[in-house]
Phi, psi and omega in degrees: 000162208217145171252148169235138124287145158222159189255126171220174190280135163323286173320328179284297142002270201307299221280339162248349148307311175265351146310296166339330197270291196305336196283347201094034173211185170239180168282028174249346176264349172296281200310232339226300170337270219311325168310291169317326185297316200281277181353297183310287234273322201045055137208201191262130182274051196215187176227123184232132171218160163272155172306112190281148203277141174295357209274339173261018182295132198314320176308318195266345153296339156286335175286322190290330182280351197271300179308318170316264212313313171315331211281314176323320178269349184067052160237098172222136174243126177271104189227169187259185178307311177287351167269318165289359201237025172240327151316304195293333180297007206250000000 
């Protein structure tokens, strides 16, 4: 037999301590589950992703193609820093 530590936030703990409670187990037979599964299965029985940058986000990706079309057909007005900010003085 082999001991892991894990370290965990105090809250996180107690709040899977008493799921564990409810299910009837503690956490060595929760961890020691979860293990044989990943074994059984050789993958993670979850889906873990990152967060999508908003920036590809379908909305903001319809805006860049509309712009892109604009720049194609040329309705794009090109000014420089000193033509806005003498517009803006107007």
């Amino acid at each position: 037999m082999t001991t892991v530590s894990l370290r965990f936030d105090d809250d996180m703990k107690r709040e899977l301590d008493e799921i564990c409670d409810e299910m009837g187990m503690n956490l060595t037979t929760f961890f020691t589950i979860y293990a044989k599964k990943v074994l059984r299965d050789r993958k993670i029985p979850f889906e873990i992703s990152a967060p999508v940058d908003p920036f590809y986000s379908e909305s903001n990706i319809r805006m860049i193609k509309k712009a892109e079309e604009q720049i194609r057909e040329g309705k794009v007005v090109v000014k420089s820093m000193k033509e806005l900010e003498q517009m803006e003085d107007e």
